[in-house]
C-alpha positions as CSV (number, residue, x, y, z in Angstrom):
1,X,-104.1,206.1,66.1
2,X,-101.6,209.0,67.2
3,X,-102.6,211.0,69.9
4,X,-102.6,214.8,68.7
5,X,-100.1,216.7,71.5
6,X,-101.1,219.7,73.3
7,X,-98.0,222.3,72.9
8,X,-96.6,223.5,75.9
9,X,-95.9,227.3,76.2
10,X,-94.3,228.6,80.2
11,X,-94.9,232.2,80.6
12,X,-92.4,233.9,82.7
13,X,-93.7,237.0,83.9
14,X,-93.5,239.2,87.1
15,X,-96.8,241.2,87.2
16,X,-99.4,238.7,88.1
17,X,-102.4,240.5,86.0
18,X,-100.3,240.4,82.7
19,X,-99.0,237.0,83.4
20,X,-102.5,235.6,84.1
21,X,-103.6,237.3,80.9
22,X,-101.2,235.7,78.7
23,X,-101.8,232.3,80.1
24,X,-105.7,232.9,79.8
25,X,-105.0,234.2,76.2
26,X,-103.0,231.0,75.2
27,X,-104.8,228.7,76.9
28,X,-108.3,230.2,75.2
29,X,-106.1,229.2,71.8
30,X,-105.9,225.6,72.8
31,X,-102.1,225.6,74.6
32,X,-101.0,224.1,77.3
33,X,-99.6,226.4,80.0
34,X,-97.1,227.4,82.5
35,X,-96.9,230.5,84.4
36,X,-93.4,231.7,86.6
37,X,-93.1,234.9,88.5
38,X,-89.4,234.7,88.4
39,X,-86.2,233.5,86.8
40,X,-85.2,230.9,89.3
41,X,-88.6,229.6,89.7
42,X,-88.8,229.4,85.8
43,X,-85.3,227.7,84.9
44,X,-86.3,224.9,87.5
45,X,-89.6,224.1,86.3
46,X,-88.1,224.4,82.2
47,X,-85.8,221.3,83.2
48,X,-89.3,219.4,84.7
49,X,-91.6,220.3,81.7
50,X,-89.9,221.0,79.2
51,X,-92.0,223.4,77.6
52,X,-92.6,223.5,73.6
53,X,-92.1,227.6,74.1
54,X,-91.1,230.1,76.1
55,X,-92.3,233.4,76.4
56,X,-90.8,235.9,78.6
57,X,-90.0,239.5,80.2
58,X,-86.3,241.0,79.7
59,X,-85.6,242.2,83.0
60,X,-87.7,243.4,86.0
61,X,-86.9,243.5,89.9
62,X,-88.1,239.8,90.2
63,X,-87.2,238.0,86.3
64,X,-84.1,237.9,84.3
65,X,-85.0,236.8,81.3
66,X,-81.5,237.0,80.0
67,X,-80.1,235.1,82.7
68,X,-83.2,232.4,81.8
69,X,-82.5,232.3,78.2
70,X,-78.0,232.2,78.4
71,X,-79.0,229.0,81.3
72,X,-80.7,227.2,79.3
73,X,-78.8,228.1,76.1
74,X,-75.7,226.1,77.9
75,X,-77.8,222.9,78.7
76,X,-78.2,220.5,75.8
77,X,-81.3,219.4,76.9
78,X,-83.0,222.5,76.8
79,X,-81.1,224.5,74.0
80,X,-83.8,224.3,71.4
81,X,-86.7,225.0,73.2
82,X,-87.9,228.3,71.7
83,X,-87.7,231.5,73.1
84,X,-89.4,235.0,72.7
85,X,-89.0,238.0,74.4
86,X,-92.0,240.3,75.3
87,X,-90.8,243.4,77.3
88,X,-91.0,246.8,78.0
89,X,-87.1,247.5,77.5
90,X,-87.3,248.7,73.0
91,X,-83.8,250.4,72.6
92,X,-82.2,248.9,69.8
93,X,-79.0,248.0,72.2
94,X,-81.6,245.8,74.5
95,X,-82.9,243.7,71.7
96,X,-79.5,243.2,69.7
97,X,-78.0,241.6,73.1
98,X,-81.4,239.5,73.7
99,X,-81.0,238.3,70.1
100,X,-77.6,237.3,70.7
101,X,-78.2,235.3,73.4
102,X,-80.3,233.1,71.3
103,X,-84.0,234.6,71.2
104,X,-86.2,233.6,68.4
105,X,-88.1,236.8,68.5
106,X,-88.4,239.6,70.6
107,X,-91.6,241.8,70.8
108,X,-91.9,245.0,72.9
109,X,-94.3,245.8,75.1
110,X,-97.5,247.3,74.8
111,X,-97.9,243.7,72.5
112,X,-101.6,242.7,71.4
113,X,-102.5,239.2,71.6
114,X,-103.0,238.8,68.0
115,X,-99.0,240.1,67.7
116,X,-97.8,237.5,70.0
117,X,-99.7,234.5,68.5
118,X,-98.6,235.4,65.3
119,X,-94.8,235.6,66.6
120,X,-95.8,232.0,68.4
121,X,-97.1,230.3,65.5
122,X,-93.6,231.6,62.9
123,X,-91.5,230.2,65.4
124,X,-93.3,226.9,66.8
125,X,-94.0,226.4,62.8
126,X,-90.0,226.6,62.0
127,X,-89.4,224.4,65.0
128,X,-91.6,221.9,63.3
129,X,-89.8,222.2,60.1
130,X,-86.6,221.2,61.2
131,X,-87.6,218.3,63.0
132,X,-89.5,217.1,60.1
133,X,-86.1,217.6,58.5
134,X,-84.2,215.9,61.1
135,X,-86.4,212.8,60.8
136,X,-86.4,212.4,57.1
137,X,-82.3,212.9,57.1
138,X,-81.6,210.6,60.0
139,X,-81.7,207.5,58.9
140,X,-78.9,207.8,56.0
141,X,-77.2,209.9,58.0
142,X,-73.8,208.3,59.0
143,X,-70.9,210.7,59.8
144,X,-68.9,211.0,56.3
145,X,-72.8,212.7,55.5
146,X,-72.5,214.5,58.2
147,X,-68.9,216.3,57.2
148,X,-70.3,216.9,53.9
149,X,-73.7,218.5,55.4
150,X,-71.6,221.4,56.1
151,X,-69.2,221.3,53.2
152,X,-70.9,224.9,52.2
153,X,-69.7,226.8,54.9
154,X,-66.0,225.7,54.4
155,X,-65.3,229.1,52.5
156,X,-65.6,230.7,56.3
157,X,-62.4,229.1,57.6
158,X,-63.8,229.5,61.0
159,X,-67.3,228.2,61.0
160,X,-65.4,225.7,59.3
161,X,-64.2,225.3,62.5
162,X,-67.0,225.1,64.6
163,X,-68.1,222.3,62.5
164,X,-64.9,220.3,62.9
165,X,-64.9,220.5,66.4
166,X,-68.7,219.5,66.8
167,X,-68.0,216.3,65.0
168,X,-64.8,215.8,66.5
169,X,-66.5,216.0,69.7
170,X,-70.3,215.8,69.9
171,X,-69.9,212.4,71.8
172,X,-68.5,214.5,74.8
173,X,-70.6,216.9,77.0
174,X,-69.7,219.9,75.4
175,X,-71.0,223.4,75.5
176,X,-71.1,226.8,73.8
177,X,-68.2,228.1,76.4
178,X,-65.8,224.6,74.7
179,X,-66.2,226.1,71.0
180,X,-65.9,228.9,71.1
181,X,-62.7,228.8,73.1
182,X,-61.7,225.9,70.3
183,X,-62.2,228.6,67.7
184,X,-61.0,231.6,69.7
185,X,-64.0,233.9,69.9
186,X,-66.2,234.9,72.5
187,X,-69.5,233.0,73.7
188,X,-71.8,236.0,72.4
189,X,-69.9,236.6,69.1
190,X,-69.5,233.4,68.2
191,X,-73.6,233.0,68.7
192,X,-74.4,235.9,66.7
193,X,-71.8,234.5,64.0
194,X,-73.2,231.3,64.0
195,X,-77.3,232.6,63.5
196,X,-76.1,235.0,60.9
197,X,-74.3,232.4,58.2
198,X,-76.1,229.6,59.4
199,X,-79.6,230.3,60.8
200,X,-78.9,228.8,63.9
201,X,-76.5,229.4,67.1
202,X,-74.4,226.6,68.6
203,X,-76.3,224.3,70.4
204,X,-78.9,223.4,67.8
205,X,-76.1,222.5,65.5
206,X,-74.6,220.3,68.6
207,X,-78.0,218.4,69.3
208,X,-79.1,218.1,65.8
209,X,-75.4,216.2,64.8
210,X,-76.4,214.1,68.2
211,X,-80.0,213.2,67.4
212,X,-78.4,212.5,63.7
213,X,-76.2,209.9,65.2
214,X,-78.5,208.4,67.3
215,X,-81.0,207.8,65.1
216,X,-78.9,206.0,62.7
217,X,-77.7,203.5,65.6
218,X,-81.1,203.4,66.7
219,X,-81.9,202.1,63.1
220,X,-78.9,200.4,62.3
221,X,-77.6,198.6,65.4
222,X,-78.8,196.4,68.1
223,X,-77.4,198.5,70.4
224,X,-79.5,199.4,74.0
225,X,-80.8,203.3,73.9
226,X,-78.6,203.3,77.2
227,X,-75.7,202.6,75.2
228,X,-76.9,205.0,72.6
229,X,-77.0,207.7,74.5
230,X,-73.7,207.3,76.0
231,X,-72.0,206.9,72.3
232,X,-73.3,210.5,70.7
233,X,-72.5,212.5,74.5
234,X,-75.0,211.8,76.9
235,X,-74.0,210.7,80.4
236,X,-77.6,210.5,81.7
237,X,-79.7,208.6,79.8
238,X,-83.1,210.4,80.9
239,X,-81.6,213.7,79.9
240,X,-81.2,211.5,76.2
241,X,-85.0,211.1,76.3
242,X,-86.0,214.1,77.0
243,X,-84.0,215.5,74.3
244,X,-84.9,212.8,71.7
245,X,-88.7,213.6,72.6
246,X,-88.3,217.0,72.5
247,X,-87.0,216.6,69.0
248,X,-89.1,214.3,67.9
249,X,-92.5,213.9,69.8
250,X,-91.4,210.6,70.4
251,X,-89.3,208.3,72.2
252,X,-86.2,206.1,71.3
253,X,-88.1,203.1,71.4
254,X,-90.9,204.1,69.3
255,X,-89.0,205.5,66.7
256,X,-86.7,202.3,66.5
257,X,-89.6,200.1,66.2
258,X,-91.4,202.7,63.0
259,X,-87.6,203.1,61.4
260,X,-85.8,199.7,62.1
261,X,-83.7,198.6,58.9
């Protein structure tokens, strides 16, 4: 029998009324949660838990959420994790930039409950989706697929581009900052480029091609999941797991044994 897992949503959130609210709120829904009261605080305890959500406040004297979301945008492991905004700051200048960093929503501030857990439930339920996607492709994914997967955005000579450099090179640690210097644009305009003709910025595209490739050797070779994770760009092997869980709600091992030709 599968055991049914509790999703993880941190809070990061100065005011300690507000934040205890939210966590009350969420946890009342059946979530698990995490409260931070500031940005460093919060980027440290993302890379321990690895929360299933984040929720947080733009900017305040004590929380840059822009600062948390760019962080964790440039680490692999955390890329994916999604993120919505719930602030105070509404010009239309303050969202496009928060949106361009890679939010998945941003909601402004004075938010009812029922507001946010409708914005939590689009998002966790896309994030869902594409793993259930993920899974069902991996297996007869092999990397002549992989070039054709994105076949339909060759008429765009530079996302073109992007794609030819993330399978040229997803088996080295690379990074937002290495494509778009490969394709000559800026780390922001490149983002917004990518989520508006693709649905999805750089790094997504980056772990999905990696989680692609490993679960094909996982399922086709007798290779270690040490050796795996070295082979599709992962020089620490626990940073692997945590991004194979993450994707999948389960580990290497378990997934060989259920997918195994």
């Amino acid at each position: 029998m599968e055991e049914k897992t509790v999703q993880k949503i941190m809070v990061i959130e100065e005011l300690p009324e507000t934040r205890k609210f939210y966590l009350e709120s969420l946890k009342a829904k059946g979530f698990d949660t995490i409260g931070a009261e500031n940005d460093s605080f919060a980027i440290e305890r993302v890379q321990e838990e690895l929360p299933d959500l984040i929720i947080s406040e733009a900017i305040t004297p004590k929380v840059d959420g822009y600062r948390v979301l760019s962080t964790l945008r440039q680490n692999p492991i955390t890329a994916i994790i999604p993120f919505i905004f719930i602030t105070g700051r509404n010009t239309r200048r303050d969202i496009r930039f928060g949106m361009e960093l890679g939010a998945d929503d941003y909601l402004t501030k004075p938010c009812r409950i029922e507001e946010l857990l409708r914005a939590i439930a689009t998002v966790l339920q896309k994030q869902i989706t594409q793993k259930q996607w993920y899974a069902k492709q991996s297996i007869s994914t092999d990397t002549a697929k992989s070039k054709d997967q994105n076949s339909s955005f060759a008429s765009d000579s530079q996302i073109a581009k992007v794609f030819q450099f993330i399978e040229t090179n997803y088996q080295q640690p690379i990074t937002l900052t290495n494509v778009a210097q490969a394709v000559g644009y800026s780390p922001a305009y490149l983002t917004d480029m990518m989520r508006r003709q693709t649905g999805k910025s750089i790094h997504p595209w980056i772990v999905e091609r990696r989680m692609k490739a490993a679960c094909f050797l996982l399922a086709n070779s007798d290779q270690s999941v040490e050796q795996i994770a070295q082979s599709v760009g992962y020089r620490n092997t626990g940073s692997f797991f945590r991004q194979f869980r993450q994707s999948f709600g389960t580990t290497p091992q378990i997934w060989r044994k259920q997918n195994a030709i």
